[in-house]
TORGU-966948 format. One line per 10 residues: their letters; for each residue z, y, x of N, C-alpha, C, O. Coordinates in steps of 0.1 Angstrom, whole numbers. Example, Ala and Ser with C-alpha at 12.3 -4.5 7.8 and 13.67 -1.06 7.14 Angstrom:
as) 78 -57 132 78 -45 123 78 -33 132 85 -33 142  71 -22 128 71 -11 137 79 0 129 80 11 134
//
This chain:
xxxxxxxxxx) 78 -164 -18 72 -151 -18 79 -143 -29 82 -149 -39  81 -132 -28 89 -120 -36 83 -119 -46 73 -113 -42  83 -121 -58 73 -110 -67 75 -101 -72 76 -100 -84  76 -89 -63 81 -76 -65 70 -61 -62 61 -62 -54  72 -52 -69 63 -44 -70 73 -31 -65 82 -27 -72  72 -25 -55 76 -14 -53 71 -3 -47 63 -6 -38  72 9 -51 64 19 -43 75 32 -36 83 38 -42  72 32 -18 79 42 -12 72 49 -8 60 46 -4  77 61 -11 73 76 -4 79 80 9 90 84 10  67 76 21 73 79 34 73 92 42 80 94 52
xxxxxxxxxx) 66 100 36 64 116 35 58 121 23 53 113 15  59 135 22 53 142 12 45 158 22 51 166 28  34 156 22 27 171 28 33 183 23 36 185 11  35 190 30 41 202 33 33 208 28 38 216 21  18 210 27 11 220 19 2 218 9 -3 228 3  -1 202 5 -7 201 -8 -1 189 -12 8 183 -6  -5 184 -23 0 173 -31 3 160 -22 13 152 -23  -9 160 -12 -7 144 -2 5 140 -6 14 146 -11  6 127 -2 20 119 4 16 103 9 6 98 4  23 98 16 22 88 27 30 79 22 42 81 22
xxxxxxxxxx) 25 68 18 37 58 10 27 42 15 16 40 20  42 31 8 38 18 11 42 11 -1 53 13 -6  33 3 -6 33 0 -20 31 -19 -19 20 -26 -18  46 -23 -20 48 -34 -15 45 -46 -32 51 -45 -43  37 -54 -29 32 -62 -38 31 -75 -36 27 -77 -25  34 -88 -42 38 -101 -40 31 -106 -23 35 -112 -13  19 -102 -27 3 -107 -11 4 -97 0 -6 -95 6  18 -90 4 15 -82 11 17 -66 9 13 -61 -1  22 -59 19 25 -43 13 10 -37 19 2 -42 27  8 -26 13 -4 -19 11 4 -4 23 16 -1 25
xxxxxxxxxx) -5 1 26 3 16 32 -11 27 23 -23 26 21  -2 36 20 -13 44 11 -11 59 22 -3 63 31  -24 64 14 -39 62 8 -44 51 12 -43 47 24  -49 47 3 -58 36 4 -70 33 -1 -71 35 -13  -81 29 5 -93 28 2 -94 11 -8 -92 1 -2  -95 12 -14 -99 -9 -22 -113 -5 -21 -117 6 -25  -123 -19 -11 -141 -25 -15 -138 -30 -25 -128 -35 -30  -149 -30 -29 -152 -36 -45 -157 -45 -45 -169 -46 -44  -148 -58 -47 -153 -73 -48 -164 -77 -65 -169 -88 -63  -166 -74 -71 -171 -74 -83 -174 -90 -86 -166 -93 -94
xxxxxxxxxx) -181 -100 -83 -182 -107 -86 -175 -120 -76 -180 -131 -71  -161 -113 -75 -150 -122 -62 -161 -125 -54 -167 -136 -53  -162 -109 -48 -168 -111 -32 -175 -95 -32 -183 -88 -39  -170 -94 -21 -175 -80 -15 -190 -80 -11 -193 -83 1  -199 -79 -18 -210 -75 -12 -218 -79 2 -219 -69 9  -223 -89 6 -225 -88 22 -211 -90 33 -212 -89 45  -202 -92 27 -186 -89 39 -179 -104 37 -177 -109 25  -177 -111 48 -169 -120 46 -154 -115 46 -152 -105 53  -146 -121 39 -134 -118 41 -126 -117 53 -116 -111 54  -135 -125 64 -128 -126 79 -128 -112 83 -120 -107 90
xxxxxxxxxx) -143 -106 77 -147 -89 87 -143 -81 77 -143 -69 82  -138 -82 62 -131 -74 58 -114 -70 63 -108 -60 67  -111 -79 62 -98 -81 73 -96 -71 84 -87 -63 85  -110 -76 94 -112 -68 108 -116 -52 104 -114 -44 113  -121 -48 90 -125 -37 91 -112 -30 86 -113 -17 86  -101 -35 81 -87 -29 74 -84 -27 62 -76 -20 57  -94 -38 57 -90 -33 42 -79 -44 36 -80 -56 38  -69 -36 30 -55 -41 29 -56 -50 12 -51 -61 9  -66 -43 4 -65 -47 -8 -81 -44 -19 -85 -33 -21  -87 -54 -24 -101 -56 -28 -96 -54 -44 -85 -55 -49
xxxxxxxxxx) -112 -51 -51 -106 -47 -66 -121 -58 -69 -132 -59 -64  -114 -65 -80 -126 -75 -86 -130 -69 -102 -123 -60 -106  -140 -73 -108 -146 -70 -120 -138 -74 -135 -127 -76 -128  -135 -76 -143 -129 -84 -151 -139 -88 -161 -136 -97 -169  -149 -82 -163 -158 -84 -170 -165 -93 -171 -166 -101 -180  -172 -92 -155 -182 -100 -151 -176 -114 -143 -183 -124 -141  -166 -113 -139 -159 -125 -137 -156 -139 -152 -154 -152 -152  -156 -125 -164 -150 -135 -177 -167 -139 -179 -168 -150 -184  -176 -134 -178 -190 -139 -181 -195 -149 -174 -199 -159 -178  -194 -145 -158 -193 -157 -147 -186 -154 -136 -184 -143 -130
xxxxxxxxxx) -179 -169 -132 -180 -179 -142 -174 -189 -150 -176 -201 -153  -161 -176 -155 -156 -180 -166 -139 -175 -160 -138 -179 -149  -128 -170 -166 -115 -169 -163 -109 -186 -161 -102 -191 -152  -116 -192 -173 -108 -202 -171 -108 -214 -157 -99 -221 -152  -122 -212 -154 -125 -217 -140 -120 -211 -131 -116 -218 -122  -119 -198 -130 -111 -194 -122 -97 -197 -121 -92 -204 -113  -91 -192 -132 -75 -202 -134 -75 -217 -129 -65 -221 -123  -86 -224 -130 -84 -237 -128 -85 -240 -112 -80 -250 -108  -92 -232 -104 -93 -228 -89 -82 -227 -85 -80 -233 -75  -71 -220 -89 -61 -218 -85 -56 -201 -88 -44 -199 -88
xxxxxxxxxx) -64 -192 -90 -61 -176 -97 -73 -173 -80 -75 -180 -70  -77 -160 -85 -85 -149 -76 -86 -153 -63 -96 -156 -57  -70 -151 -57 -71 -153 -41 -71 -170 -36 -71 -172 -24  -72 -178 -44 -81 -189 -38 -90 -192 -41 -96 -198 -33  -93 -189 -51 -112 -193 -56 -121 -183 -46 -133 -185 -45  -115 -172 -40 -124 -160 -29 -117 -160 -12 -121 -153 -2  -108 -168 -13 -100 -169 1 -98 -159 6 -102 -156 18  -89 -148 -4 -84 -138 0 -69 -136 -1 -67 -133 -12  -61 -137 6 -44 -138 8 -38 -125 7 -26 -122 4  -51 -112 9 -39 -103 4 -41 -95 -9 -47 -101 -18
xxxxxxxxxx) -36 -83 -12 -37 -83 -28 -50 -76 -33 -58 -67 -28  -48 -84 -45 -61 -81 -54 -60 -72 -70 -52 -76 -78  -68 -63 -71 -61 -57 -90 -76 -59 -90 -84 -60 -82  -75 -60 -103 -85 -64 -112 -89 -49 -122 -82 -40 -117  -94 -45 -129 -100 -39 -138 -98 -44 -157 -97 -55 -163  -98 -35 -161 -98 -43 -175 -113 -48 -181 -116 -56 -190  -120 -41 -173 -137 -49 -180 -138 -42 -193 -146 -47 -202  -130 -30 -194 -138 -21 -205 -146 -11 -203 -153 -8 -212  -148 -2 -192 -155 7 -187 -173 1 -188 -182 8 -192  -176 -15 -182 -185 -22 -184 -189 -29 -195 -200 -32 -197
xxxxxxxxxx) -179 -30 -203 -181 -32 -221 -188 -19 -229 -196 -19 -238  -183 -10 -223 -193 2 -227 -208 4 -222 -217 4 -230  -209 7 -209 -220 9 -201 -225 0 -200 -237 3 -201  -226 -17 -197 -233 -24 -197 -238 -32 -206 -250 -33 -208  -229 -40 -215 -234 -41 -229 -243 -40 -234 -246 -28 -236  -254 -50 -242 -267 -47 -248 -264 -41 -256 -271 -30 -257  -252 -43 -268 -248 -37 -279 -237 -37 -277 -233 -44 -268  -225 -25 -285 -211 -25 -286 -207 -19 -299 -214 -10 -305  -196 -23 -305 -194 -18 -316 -174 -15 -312 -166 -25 -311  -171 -5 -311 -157 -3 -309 -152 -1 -324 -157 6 -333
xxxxxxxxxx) -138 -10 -322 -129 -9 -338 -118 -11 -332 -117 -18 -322  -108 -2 -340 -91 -5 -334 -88 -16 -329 -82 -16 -319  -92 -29 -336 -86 -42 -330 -95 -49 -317 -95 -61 -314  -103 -38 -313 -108 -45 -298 -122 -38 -302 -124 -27 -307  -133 -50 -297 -148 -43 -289 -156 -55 -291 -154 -65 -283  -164 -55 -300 -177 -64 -301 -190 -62 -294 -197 -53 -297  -193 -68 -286 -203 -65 -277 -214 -77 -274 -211 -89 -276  -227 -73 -269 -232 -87 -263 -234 -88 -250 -232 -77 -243  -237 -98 -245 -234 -102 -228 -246 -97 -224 -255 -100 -231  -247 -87 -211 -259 -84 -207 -266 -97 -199 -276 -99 -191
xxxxxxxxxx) -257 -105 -204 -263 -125 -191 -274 -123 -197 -284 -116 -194  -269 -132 -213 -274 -138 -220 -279 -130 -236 -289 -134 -242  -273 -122 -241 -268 -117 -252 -266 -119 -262 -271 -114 -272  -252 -134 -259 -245 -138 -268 -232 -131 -269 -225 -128 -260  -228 -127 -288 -220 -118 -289 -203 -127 -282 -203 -139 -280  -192 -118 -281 -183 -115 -274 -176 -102 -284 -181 -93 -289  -159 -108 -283 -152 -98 -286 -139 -99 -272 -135 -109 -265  -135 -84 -272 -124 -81 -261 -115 -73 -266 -116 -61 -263  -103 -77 -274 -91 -73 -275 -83 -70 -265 -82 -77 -255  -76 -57 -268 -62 -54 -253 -56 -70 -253 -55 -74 -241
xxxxxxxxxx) -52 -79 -262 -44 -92 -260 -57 -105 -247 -55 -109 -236  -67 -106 -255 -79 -112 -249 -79 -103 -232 -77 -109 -222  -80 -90 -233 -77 -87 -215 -67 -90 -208 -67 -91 -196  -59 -91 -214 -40 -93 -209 -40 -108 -206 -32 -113 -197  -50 -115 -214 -53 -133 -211 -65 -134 -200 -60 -142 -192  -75 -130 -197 -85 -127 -187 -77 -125 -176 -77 -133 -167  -71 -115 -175 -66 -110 -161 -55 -121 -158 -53 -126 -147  -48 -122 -170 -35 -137 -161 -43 -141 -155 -43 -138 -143  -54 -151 -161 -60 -163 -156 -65 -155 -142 -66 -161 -132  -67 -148 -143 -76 -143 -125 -65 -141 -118 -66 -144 -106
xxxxxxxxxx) -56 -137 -120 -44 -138 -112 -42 -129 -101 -35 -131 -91  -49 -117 -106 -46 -103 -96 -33 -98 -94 -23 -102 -101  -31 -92 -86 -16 -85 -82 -14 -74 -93 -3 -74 -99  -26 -65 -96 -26 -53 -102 -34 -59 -112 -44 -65 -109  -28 -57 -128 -44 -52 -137 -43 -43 -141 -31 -39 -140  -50 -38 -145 -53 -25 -156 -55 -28 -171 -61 -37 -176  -48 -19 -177 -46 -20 -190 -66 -20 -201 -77 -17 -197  -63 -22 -212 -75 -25 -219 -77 -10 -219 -67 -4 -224  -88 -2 -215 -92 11 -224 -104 19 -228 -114 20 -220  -105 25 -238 -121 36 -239 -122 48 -229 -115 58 -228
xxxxxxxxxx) -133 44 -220 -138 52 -215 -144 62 -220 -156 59 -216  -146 74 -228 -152 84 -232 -164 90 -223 -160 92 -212  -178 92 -227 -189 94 -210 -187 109 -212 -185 115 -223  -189 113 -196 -191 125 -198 -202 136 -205 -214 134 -205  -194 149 -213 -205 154 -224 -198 149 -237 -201 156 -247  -190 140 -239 -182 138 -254 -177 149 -258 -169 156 -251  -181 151 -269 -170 159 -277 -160 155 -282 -157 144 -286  -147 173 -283 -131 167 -288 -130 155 -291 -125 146 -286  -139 156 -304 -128 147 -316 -132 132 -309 -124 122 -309  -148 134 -302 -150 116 -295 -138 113 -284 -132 102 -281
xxxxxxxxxx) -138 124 -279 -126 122 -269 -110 120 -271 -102 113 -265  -107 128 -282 -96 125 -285 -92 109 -292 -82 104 -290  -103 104 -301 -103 93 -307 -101 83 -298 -92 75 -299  -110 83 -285 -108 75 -275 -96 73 -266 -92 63 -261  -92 86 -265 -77 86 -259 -68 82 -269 -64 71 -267  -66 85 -275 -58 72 -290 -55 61 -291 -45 53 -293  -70 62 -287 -71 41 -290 -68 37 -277 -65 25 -278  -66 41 -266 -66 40 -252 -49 37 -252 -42 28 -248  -45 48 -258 -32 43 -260 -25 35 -270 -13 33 -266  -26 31 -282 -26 25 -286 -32 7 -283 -30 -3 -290
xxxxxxxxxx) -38 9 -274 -42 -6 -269 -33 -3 -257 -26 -12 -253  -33 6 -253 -19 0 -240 -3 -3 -245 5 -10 -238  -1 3 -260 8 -9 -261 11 -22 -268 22 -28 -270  -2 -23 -270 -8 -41 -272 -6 -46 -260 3 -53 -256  -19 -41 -252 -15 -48 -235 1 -47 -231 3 -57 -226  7 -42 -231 23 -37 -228 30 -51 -234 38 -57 -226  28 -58 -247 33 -65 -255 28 -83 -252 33 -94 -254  16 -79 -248 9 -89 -246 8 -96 -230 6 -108 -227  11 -85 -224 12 -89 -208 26 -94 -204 37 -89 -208  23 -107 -196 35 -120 -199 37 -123 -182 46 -129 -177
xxxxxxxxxx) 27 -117 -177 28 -123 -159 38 -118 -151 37 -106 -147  47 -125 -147 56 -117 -138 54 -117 -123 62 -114 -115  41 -122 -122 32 -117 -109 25 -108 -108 22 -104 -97  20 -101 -121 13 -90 -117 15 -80 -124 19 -81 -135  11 -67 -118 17 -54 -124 7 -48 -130 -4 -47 -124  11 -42 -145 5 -39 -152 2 -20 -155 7 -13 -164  -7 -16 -148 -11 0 -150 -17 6 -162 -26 0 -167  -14 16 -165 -21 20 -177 -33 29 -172 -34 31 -160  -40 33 -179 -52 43 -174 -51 56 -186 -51 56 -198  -50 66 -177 -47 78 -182 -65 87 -187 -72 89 -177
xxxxxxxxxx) -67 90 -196 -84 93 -203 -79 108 -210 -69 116 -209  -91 108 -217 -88 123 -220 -98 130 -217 -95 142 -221  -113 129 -210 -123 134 -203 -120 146 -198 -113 147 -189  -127 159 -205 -125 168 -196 -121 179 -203 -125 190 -201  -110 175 -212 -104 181 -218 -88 183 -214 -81 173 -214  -82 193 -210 -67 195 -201 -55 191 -210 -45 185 -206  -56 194 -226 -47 188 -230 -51 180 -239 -52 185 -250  -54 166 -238 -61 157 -241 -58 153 -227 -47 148 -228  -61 153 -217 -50 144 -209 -32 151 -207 -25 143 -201  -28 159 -210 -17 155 -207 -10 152 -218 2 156 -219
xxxxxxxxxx) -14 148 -226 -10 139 -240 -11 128 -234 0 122 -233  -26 122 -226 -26 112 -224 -17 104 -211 -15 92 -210  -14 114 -201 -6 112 -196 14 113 -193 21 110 -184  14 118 -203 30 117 -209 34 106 -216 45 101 -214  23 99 -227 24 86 -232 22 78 -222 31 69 -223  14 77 -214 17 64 -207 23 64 -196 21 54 -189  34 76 -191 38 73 -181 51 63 -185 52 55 -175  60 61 -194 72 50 -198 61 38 -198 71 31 -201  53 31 -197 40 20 -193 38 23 -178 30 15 -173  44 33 -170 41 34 -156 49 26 -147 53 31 -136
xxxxxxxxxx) 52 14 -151 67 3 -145 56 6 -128 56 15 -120  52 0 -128 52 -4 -116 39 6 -105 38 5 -93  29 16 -117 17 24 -111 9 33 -122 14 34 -134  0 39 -118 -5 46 -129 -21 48 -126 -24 49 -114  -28 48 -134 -42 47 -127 -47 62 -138 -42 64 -149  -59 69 -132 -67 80 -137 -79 75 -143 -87 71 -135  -83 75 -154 -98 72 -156 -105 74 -162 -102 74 -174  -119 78 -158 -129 90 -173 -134 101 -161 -142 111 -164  -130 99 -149 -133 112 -137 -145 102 -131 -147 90 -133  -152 116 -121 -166 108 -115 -171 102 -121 -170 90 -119
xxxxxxxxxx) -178 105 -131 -185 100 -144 -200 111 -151 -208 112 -160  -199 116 -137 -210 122 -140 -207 139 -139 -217 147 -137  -194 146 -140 -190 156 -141 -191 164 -127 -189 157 -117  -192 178 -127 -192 182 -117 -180 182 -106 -169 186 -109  -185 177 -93 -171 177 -87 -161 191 -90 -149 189 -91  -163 198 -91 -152 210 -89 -148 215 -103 -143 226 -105  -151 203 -114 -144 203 -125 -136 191 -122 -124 193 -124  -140 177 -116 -131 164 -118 -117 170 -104 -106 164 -102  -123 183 -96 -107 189 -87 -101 197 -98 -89 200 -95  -105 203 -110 -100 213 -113 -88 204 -125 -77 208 -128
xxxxxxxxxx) -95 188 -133 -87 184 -141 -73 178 -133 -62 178 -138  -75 172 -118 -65 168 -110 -56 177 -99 -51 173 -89  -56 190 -106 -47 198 -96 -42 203 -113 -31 208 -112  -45 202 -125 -40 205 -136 -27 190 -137 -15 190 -140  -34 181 -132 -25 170 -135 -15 165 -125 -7 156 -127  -16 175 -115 -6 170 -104 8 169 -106 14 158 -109  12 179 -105 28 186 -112 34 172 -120 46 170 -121  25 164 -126 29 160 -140 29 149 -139 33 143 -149  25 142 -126 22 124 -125 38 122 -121 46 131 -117  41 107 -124 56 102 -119 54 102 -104 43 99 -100
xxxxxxxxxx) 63 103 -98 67 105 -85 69 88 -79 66 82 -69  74 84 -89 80 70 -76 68 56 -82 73 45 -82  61 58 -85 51 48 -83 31 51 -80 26 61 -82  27 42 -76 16 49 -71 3 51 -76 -2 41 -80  -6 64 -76 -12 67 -87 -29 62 -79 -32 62 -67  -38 59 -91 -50 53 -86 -61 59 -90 -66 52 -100  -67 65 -89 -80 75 -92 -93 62 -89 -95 56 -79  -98 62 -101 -109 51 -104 -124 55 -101 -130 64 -106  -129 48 -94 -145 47 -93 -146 60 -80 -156 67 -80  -137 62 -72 -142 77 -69 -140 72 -49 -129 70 -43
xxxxxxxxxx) -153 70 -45 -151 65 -26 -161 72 -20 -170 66 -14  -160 84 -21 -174 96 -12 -163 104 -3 -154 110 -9  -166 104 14 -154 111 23 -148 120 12 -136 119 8  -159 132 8 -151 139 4 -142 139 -8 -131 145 -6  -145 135 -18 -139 130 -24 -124 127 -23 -114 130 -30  -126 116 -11 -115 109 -12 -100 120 -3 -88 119 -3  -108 128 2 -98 138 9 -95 144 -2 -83 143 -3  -101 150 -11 -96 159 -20 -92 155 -29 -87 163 -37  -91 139 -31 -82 134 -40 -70 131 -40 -62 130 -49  -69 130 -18 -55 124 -14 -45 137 -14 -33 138 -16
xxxxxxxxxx) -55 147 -10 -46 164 -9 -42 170 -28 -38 181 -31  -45 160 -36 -42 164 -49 -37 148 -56 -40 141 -66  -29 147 -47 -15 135 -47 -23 119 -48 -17 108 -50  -37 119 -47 -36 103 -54 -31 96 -41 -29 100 -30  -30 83 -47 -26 69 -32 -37 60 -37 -44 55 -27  -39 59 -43 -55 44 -45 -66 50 -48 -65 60 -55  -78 47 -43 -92 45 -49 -99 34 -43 -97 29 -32  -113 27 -54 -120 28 -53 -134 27 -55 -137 32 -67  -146 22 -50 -157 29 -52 -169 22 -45 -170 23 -32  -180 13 -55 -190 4 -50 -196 12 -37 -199 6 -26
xxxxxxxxxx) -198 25 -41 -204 34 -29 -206 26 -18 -215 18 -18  -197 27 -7 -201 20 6 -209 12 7 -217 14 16  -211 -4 -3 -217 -11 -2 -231 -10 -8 -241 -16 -3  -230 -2 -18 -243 1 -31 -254 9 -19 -266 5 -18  -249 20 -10 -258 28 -3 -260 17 8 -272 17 12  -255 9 14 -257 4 28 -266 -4 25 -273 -7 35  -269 -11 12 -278 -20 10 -297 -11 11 -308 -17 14  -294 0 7 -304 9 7 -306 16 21 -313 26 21  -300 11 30 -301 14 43 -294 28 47 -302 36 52  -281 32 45 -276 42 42 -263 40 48 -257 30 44
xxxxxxxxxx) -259 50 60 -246 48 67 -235 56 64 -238 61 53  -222 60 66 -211 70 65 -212 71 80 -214 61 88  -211 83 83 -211 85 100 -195 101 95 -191 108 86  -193 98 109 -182 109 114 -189 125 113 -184 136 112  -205 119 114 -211 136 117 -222 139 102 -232 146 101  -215 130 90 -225 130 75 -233 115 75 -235 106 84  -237 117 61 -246 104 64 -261 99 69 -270 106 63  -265 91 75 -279 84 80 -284 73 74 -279 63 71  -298 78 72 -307 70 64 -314 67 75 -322 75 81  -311 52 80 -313 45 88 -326 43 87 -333 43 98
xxxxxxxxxx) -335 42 74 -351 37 72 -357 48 81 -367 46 88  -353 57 80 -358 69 85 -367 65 96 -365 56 104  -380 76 95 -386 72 109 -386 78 122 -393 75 131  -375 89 121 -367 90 133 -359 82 144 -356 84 155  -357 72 135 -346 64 142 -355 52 151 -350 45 160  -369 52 147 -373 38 151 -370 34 170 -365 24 176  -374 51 177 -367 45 189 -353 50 193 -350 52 205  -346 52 183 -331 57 189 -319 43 191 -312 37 182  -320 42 206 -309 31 209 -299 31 209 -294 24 218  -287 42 200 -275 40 201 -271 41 192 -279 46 183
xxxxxxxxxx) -256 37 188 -249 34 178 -251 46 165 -254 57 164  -247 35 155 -248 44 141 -237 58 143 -240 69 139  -224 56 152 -213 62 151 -208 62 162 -207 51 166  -205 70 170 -201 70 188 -185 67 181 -180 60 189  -179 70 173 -162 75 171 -160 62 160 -149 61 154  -170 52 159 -161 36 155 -172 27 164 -183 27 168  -154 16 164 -151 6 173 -159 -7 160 -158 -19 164  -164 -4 150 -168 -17 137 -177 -27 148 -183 -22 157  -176 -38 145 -186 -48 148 -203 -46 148 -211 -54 155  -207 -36 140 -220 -28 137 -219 -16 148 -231 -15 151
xxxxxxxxxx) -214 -9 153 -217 1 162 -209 -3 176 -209 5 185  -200 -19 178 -202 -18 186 -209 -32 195 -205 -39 204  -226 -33 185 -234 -44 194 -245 -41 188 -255 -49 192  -249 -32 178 -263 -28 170 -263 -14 172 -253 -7 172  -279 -10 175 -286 6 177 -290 7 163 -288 -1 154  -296 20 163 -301 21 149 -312 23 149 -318 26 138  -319 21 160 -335 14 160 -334 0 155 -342 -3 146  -325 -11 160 -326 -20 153 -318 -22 141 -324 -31 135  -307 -18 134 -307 -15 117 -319 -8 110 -319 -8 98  -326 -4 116 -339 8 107 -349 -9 110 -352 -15 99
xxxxxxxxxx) -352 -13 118 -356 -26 113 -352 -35 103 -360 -38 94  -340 -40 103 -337 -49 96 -339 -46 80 -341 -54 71  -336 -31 81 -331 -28 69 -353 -24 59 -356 -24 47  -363 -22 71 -375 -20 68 -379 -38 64 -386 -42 55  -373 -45 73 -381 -53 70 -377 -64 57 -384 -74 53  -366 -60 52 -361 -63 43 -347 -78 43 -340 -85 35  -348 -77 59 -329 -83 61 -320 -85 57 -316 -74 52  -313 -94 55 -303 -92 48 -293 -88 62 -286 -79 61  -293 -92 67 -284 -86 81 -281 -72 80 -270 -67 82  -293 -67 77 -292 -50 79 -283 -44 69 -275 -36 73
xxxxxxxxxx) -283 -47 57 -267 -46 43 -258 -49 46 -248 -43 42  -257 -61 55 -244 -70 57 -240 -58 68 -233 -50 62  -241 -55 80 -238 -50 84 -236 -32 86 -229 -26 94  -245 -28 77 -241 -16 74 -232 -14 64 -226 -3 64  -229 -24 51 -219 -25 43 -205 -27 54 -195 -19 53  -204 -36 63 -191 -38 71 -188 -19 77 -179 -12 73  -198 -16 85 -199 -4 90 -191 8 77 -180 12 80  -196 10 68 -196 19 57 -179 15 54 -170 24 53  -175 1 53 -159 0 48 -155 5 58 -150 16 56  -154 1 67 -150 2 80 -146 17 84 -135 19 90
xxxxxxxxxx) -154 29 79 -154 41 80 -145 48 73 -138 57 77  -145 43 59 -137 44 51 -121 39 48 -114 46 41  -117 27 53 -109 27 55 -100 31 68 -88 29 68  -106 35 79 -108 46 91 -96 57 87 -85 60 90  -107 63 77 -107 76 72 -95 77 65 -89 87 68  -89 69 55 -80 69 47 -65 64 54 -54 66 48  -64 58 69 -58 57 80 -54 68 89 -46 69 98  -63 76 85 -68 87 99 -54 104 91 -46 112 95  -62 99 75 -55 107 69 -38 109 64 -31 118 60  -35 91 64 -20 91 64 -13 92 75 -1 89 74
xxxxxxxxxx) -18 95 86 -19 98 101 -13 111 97 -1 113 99  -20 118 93 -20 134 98 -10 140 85 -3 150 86  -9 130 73 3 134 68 15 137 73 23 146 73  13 123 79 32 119 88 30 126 95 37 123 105  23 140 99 23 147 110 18 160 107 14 169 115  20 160 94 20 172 86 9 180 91 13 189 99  -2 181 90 -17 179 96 -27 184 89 -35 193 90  -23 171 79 -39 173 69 -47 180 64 -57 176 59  -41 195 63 -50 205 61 -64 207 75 -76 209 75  -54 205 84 -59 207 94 -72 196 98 -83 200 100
xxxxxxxxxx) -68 182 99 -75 170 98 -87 172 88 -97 165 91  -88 179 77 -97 179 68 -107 191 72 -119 188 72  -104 201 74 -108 210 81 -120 208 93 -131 215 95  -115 199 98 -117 195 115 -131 186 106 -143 188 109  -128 178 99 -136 166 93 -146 172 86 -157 167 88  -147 182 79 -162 184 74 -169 193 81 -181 196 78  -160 200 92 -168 207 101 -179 197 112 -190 202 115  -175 186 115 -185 177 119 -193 170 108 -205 167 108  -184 169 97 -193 159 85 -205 163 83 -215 155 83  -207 180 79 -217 189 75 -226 191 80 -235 198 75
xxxxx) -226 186 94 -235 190 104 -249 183 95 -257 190 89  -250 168 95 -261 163 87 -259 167 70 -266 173 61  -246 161 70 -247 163 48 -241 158 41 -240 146 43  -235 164 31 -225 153 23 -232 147 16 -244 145 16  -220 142 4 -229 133 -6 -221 144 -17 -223 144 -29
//
């Protein structure tokens, strides 16, 4: 097997940032845009790997956090790394497990040389140095990790923000020093919250750390969408061209159109799985809340325009059951349904790149999307 990381640009959109690329990694090349489900605890939610497969998803993102809490890196290492302890063959990036060192955390105490925290298991204390993540992530054995860094929440002020972008970089060139795997490629995360120059500080520094990708992070955090488009059409111009960039936490249709027409190639985003469990679909025409008591006698599919395993042998009179009566079937398969749609969508749209389109394709798509409603 190669262990090689490369990224091509197979078109560039003629009218916004888009571009159409294939981002070849030891388990497999990726074709971007691309959607990653969120494996969090090495395993997608309700999806076996066989129907993730069938639904197209090229590449899953695991936790690093919650993998080092349970059940343990080093068990995992001892399994064999990620894709055999989860029996998944193609590629996997991982997370650095600091975004969840902040927000989940009973306690946290941040200092230059890393992050004292307690476990939300149990809450026994824990420390996570950039060197301690660079050792986690070997042992898990992803294709991609992400660099150690401070998430700043949205609403911080300058000086919180700037301090955190500091240290953000400053721990990326620990991780930089510390990262030894020549299987997996190492991205930095670019912060700065919602401050414009405060990220392009933050992203000029770490683009020489951009060997092999570059990831965005500190957006969809609470901020209004048409401030998290206004910081990424500031940042366009300015990202490296020949490797591929990853906008973090962010998998709502719209979204993800307006992220791909403002150059990104990666996201993604528990969404699909988190709403489907709550009985909640992605449809071509907005989304359906299956509990609904409309649906109880409607016998056809969630989606006339997918072929998924869920719309083509389940009505949504019977998901509005399963999902009422408290099933697990009804998650399982509206989670398949929901990836399914989305990685659809992120296909549909490197479609219309290579075909210089996508204005058009987006156009076309919230004119049916809206008819019910976005998110």
């Amino acid at each position: 097997m190669e262990k090689d990381f490369r990224f091509e640009t197979i078109k560039q959109d003629a009218r916004t940032g888009a571009r159409a690329g294939v981002f070849h990694t030891p388990h497999g090349d990726i074709e971007t845009p691309v959607y990653m489900p969120v494996g969090t605890q090495a395993t997608v939610k309700g999806v076996l790997p066989r129907d993730l497969k069938e639904a197209g998803a090229q590449i899953i993102l695991a936790n690093t956090y919650h993998l080092y809490m349970r059940p343990g890196d080093g068990i995992v290492k001892a399994a064999g790394g990620l894709h055999k302890f989860m029996n998944w063959d193609r590629p996997i990036l991982t997370d650095s497990g600091g975004f969840q060192v902040f927000s989940l955390a009973k306690l946290n105490k941040i200092k230059d040389e890393g992050v004292y925290f307690n476990s939300h298991v149990d809450g026994r204390l824990h420390f996570i140095s950039p060197e301690k993540a660079m050792e986690i992530e070997s042992n898990l054995g992803a294709d991609i990790a992400m660099a150690f860094d401070q998430c700043s929440p949205y609403g911080a002020d300058y000086k919180f923000s700037e301090t955190a972008m500091k240290r953000t970089l400053q721990w990326l060139d620990r991780c930089k020093a510390a990262h030894r795997n020549p299987d997996q490629a190492l991205f930095p995360i670019v912060q700065g919250n919602m401050f414009k120059d405060l990220r392009e500080i933050s992203l000029k520094e770490s683009i020489p750390y951009a060997e092999h990708g570059i990831a965005i992070g500190g957006l969809s955090v609470g901020e209004p969408k048409s401030l998290m488009y206004e910081i990424m059409d500031f940042m366009l111009d300015k990202y490296p061209t020949d490797v591929p960039r990853y906008l973090m936490g962010v998998g709502s249709p719209d979204c993800l159109i307006e992220g791909v027409k403002r150059g990104i190639d990666m996201f993604d985003c528990v969404l699909a799985t988190r709403i489907a469990r709550n009985g909640t679909a992605l449809t071509s025409r907005g989304k359906i809340v299956v509990r609904n008591g409309k649906y109880k006698e409607d016998f056809t599919p969630l989606d006339p325009e997918c072929d998924c395993y869920c719309c083509r042998n389940y009505t949504k009179a019977y998901l509005r059951h399963m999902i009422n009566v408290g099933e697990m079937t009804g998650a399982m398969l509206l989670s398949l349904h929901n990836i399914t749609f989305l990685t659809k969508l992120m296909r549909d749209m490197r479609q219309a790149i290579l075909q210089d389109s996508l204005t058009e394709f987006a156009e076309e798509f919230y004119a049916k999307y809206g008819e019910i409603g976005t998110f």
